[in-house]
C-alpha positions, 0 to 999 in steps of 0.5 A: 750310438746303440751298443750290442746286447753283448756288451751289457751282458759281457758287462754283467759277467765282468761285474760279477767276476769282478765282485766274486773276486772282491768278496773271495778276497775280503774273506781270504784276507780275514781269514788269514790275517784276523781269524777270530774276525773271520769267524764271526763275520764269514758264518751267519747274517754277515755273509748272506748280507755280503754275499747278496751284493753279488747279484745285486750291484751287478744289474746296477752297474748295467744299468748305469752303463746303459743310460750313460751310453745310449742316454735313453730307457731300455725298451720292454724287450731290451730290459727282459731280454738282457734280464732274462740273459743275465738270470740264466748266465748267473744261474748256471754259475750257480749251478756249476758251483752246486755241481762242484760241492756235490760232485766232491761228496759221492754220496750225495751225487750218486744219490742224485743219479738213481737209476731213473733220474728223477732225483736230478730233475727235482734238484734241477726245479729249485734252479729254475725258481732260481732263474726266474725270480733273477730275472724279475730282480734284475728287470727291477734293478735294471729299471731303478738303475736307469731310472736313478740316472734319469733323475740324476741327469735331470737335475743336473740339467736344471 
């Protein structure tokens, strides 16, 4: 039974709500019930170490999903293209956070729309970077995911 590319990638969008709300939620509970705690493991190498899970699992959990439904590898043009999906959906997410933060500065924003728009698009080259390095990470990811599963399933079958 083939499922839809749409259910992979409203998968993904789940998975990264889902670890969005998990790490939100480690750091609210930190920082409200262990302050001097959350001082020390929300700044630096703790939270960039906690926070690349959320571009991490996701792709893993796809992955998985993928084998144990259609109990195969995805084929070259299903792994870029739910990869390539995945990258641009994530990196408007981050996009729309950057546009949040600076919006609340004026400053910075109204420096971003000068009168000719060239500063917005040079910001704008640092999320298509970000964009495709996301897609080569979750074409990886997708193949070590189902990849992991096909081993796992072949030493079950042994």
């Amino acid at each position: 039974m083939t499922k839809s590319l749409l259910y992979y990638v409203f998968r993904f969008i789940v998975s990264v709500i889902g670890m969005g709300a998990l790490l939100f939620g480690v750091a609210y509970l930190l920082s409200r019930f262990a302050p001097d705690l959350a001082e020390t493991l929300l700044t630096g190498p703790a939270m960039f170490g906690a926070s690349t899970s959320i571009f991490v699992v996701p792709p893993f959990q796809v992955g998985q999903s993928f084998f144990r439904h259609e109990g195969r590898a995805m084929s070259g043009g299903e792994g870029w293209g739910l990869a390539a999906i995945c990258s641009l959906i994530f990196t408007g997410a981050v996009m729309a956070g950057a546009y949040l933060s600076l919006s609340r500065n004026t400053v910075a924003w109204e420096r971003l729309l000068d009168e000719n728009g060239d500063d917005l698009l040079l910001a704008l080259i640092p999320f298509v970077g970000l964009a495709v390095v996301l897609m080569l990470l979750f074409k990886l990811f997708f193949w070590a995911a189902i990849r992991g599963q096909m081993k796992r399933a072949a030493k079950v079958a042994e």
